[in-house]
The first five atom37 places (N, CA, C, CB, O) and aatype in JSON, in Angstrom:
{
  "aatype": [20, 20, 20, 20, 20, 20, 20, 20, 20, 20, 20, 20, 20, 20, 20, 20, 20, 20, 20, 20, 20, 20, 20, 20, 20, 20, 20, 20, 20, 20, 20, 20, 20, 20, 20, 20, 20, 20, 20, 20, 20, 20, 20, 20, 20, 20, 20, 20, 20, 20, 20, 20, 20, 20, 20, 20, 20, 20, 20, 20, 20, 20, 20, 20, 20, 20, 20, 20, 20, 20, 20, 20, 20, 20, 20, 20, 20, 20, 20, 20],
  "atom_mask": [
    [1, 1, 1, 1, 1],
    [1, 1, 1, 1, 1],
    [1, 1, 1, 1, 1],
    [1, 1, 1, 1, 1],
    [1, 1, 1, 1, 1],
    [1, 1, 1, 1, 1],
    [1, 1, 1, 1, 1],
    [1, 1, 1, 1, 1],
    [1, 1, 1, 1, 1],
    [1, 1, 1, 1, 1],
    [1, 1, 1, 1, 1],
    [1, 1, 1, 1, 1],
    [1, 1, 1, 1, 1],
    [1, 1, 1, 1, 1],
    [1, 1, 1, 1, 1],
    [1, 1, 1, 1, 1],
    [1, 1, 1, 1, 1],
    [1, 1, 1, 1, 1],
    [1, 1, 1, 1, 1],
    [1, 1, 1, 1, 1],
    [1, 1, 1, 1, 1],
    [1, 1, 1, 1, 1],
    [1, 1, 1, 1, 1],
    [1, 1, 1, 1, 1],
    [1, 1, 1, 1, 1],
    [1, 1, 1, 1, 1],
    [1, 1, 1, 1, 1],
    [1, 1, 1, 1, 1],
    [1, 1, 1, 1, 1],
    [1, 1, 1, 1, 1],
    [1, 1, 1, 1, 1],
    [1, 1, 1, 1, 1],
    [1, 1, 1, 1, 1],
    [1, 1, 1, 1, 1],
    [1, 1, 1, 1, 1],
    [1, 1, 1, 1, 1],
    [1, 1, 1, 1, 1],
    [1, 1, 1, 1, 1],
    [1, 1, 1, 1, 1],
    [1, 1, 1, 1, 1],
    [1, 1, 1, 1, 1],
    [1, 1, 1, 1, 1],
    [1, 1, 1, 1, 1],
    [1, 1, 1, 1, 1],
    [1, 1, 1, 1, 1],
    [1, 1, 1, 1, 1],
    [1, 1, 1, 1, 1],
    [1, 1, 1, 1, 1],
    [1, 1, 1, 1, 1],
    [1, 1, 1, 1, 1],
    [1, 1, 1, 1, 1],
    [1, 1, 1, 1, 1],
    [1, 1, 1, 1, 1],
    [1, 1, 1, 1, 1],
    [1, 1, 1, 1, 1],
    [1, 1, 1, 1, 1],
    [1, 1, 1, 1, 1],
    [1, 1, 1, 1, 1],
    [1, 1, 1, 1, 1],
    [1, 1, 1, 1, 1],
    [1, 1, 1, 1, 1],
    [1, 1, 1, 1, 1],
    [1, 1, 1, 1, 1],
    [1, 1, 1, 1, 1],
    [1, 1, 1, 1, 1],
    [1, 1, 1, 1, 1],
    [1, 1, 1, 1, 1],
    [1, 1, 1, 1, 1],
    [1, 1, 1, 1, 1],
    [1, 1, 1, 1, 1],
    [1, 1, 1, 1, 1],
    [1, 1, 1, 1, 1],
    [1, 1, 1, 1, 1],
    [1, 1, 1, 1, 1],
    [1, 1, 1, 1, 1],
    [1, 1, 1, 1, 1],
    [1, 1, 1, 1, 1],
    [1, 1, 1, 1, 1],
    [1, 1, 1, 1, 1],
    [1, 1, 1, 1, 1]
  ],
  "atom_positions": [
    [[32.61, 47.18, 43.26], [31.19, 47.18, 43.5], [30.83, 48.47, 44.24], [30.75, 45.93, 44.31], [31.64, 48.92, 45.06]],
    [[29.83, 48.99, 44.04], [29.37, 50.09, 44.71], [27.94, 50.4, 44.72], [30.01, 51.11, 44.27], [27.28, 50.36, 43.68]],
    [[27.34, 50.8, 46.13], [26.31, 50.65, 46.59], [25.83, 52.29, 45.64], [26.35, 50.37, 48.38], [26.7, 53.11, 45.35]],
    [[24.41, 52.5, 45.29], [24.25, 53.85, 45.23], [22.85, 53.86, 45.57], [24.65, 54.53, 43.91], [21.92, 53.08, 45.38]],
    [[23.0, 55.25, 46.24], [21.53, 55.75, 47.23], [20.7, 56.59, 46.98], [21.71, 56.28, 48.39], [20.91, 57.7, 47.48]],
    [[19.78, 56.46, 46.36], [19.6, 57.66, 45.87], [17.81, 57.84, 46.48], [19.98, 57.66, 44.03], [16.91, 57.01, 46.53]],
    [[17.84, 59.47, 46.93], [16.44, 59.95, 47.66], [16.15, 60.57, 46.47], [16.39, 60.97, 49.15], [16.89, 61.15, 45.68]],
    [[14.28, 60.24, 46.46], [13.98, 60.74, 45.16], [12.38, 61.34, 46.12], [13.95, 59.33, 43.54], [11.97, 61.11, 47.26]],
    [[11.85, 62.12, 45.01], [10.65, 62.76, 45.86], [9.22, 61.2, 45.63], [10.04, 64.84, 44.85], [9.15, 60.5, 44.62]],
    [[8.44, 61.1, 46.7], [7.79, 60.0, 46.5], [7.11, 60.26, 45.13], [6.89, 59.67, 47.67], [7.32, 59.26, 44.45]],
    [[6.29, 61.3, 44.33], [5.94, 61.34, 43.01], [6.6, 60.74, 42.05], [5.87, 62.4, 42.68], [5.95, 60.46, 41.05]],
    [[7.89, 60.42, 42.1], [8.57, 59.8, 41.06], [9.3, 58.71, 41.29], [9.3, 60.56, 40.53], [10.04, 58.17, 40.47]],
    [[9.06, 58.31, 42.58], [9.93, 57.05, 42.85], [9.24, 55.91, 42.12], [10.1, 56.69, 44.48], [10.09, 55.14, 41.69]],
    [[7.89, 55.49, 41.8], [7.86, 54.39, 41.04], [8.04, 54.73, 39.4], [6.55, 53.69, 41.39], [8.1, 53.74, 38.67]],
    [[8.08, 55.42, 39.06], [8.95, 55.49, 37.86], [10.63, 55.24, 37.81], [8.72, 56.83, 37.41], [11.25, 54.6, 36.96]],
    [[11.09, 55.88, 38.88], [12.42, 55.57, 38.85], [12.91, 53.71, 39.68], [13.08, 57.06, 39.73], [14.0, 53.14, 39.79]],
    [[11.99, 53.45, 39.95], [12.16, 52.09, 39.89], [12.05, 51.21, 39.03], [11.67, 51.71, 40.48], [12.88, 50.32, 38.8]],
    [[10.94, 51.4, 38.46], [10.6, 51.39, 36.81], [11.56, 50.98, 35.73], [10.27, 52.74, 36.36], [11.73, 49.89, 35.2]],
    [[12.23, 52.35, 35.53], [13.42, 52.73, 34.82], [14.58, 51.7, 35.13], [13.83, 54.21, 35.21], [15.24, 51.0, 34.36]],
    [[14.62, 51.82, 36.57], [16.04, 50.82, 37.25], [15.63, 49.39, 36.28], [15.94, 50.38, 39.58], [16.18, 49.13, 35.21]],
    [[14.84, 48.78, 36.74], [14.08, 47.59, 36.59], [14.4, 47.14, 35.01], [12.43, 47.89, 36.93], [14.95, 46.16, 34.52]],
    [[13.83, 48.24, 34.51], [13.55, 48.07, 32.79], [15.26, 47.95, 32.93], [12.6, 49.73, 31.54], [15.54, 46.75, 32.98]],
    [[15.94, 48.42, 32.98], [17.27, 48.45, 32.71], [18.12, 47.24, 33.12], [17.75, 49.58, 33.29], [19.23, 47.05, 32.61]],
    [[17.5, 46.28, 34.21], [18.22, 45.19, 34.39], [18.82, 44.87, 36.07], [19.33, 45.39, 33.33], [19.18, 43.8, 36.57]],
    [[18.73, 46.55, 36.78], [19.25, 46.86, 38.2], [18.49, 45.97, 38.79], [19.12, 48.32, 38.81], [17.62, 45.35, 38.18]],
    [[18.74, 45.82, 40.08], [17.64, 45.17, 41.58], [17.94, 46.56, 42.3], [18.33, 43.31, 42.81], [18.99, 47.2, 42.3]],
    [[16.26, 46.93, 43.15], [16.46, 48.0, 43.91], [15.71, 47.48, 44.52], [16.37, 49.28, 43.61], [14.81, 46.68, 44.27]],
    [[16.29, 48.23, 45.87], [15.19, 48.16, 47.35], [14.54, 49.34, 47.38], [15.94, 48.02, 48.97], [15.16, 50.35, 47.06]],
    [[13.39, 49.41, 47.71], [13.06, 50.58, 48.63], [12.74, 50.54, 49.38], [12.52, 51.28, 48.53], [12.07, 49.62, 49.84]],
    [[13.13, 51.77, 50.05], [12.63, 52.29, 51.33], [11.66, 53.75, 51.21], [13.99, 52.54, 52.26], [11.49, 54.28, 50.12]],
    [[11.13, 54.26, 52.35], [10.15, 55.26, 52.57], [10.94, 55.65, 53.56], [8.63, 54.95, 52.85], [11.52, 54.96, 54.4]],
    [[10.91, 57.17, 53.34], [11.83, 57.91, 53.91], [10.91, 59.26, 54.19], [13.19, 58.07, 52.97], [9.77, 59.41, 53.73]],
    [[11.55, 60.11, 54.94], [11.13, 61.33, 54.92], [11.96, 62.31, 55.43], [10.07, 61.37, 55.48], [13.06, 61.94, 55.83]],
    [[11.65, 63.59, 55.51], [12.89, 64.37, 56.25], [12.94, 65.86, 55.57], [14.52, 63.48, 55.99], [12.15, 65.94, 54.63]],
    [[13.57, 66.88, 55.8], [13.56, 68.22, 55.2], [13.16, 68.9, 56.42], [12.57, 68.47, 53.9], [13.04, 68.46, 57.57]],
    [[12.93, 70.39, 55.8], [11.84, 70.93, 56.44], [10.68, 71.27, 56.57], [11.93, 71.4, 56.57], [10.17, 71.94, 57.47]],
    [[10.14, 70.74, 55.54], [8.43, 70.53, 55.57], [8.22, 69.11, 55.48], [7.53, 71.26, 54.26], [7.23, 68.61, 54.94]],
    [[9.23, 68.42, 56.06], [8.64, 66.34, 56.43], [7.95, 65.91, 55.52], [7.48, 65.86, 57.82], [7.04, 65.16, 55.87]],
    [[8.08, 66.16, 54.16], [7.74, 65.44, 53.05], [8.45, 64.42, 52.63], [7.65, 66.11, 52.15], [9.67, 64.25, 52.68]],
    [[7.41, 63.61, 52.12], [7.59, 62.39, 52.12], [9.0, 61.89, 50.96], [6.11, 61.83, 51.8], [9.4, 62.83, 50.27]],
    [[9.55, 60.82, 50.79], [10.55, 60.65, 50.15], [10.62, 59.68, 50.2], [11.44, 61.13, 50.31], [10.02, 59.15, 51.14]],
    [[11.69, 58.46, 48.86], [11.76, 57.6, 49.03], [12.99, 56.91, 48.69], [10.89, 57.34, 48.71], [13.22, 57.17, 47.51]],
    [[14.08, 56.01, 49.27], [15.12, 56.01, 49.24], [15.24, 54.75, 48.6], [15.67, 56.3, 50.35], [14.45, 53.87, 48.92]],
    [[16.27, 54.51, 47.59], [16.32, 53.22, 46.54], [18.25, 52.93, 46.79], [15.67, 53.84, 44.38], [19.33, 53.47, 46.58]],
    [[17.66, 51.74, 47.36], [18.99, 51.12, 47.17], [19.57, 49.82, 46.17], [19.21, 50.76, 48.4], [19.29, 48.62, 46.19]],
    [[20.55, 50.63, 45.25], [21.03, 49.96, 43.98], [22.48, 49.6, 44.43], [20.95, 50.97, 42.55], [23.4, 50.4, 44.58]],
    [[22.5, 48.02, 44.63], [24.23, 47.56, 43.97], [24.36, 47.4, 42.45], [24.8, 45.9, 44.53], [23.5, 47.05, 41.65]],
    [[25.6, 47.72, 42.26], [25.87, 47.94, 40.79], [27.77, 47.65, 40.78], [25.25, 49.84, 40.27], [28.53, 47.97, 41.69]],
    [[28.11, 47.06, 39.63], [29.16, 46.64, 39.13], [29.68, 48.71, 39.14], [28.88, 45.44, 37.44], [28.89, 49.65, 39.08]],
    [[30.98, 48.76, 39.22], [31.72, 50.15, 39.03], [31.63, 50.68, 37.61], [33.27, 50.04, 39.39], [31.88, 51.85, 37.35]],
    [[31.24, 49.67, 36.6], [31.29, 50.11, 35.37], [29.82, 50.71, 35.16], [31.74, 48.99, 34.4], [29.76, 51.68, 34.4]],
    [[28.96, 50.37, 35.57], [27.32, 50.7, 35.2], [27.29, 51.88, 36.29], [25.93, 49.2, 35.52], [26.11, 52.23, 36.25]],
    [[27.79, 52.51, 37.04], [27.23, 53.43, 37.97], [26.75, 54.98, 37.19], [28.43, 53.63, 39.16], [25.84, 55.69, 37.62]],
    [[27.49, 55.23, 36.13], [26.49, 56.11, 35.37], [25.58, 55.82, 34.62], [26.94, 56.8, 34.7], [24.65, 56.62, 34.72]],
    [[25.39, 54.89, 33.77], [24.47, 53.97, 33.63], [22.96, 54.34, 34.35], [25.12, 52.75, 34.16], [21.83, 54.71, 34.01]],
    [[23.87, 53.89, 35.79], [22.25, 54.07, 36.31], [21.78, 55.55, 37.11], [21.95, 52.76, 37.54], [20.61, 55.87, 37.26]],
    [[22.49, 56.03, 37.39], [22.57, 58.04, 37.75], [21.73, 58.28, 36.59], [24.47, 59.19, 37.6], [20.62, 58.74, 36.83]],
    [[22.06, 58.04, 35.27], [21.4, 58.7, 34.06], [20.15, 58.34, 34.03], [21.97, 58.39, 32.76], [19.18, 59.07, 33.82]],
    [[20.17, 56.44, 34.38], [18.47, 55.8, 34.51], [17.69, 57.15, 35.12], [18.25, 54.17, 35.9], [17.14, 57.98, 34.39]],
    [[17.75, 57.22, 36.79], [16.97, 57.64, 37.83], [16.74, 59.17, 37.16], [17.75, 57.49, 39.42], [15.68, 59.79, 37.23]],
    [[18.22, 59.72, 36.38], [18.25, 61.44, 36.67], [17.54, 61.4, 35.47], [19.87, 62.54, 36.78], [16.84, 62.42, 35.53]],
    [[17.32, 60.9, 34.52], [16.03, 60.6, 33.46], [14.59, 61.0, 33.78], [15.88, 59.08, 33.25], [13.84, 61.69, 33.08]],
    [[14.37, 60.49, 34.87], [12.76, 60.26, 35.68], [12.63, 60.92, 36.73], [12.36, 58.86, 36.2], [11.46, 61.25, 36.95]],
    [[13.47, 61.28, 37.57], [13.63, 61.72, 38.89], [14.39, 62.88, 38.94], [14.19, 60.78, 39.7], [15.33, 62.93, 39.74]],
    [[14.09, 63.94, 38.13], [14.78, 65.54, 38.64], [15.37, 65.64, 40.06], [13.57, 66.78, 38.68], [14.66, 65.3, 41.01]],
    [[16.47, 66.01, 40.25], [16.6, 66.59, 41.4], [17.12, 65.54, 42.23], [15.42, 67.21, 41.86], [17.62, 65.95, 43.28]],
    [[17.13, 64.22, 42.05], [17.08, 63.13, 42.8], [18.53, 63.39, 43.54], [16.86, 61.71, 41.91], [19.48, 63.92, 42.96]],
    [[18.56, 62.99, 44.74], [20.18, 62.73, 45.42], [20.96, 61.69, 45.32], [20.26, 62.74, 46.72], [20.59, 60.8, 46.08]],
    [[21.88, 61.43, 44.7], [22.47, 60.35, 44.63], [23.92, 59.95, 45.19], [22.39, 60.2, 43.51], [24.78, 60.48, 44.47]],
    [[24.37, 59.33, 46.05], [25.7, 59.01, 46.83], [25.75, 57.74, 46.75], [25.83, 59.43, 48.3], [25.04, 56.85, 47.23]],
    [[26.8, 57.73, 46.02], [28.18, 56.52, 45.97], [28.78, 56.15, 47.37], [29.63, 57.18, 45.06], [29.38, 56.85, 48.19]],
    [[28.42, 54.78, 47.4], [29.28, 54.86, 48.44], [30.25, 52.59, 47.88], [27.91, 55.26, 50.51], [29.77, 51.61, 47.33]],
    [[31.49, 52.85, 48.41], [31.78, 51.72, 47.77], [31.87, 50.8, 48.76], [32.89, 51.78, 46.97], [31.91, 51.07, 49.96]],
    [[31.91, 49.33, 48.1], [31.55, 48.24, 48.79], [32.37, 47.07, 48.81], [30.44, 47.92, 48.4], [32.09, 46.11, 48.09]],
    [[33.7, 47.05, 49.83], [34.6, 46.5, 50.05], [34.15, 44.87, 49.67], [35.03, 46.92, 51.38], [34.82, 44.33, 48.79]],
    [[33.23, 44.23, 50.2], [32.45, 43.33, 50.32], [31.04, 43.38, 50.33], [32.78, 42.89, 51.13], [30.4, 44.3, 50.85]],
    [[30.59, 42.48, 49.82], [29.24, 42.04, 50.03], [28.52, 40.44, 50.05], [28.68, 42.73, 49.06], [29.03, 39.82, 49.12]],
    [[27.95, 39.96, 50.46], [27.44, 38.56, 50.66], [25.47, 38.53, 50.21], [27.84, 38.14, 52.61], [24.54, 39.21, 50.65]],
    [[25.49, 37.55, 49.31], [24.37, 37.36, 48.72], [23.66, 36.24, 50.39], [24.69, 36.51, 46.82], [24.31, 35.32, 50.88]],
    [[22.71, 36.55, 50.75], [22.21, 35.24, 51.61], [20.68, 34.7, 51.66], [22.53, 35.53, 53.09], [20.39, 33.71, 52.33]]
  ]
}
């Protein structure tokens, strides 16, 4: 299992949720910001099976140029 994070510029984050969505993912978001001109941003958090993780890089990098995306893996997790 592996978590992926990806900061996207706020112009395209509801498309790239969109995209997730249409595709079958669950994402969170968050509102983020940061740089050096404190523009706005928005951070989507996707769990995903190890087999779909390009899958969904391709979803977001589809809609979301430029987007940042980090893997990070997920020893455990609990639904509650």
């Amino acid at each position: 299992m592996k978590l992926l994070v990806f900061v996207t510029e706020d112009s395209v984050a509801d498309r790239a949720v969109d995209a997730l969505v249409e595709q079958g993912f669950r994402v969170t978001r968050l509102a983020s910001s940061g740089g050096f001109l404190r523009r706005g941003n928005t951070t989507l958090l996707v769990g995903v099976e190890d087999t779909v993780v390009t899958k969904a890089q391709q979803t977001v990098g589809g809609v979301a140029e430029g987007a940042l995306c980090i893997v990070l893996d997920l020893e455990r997790y609990e639904r509650m």
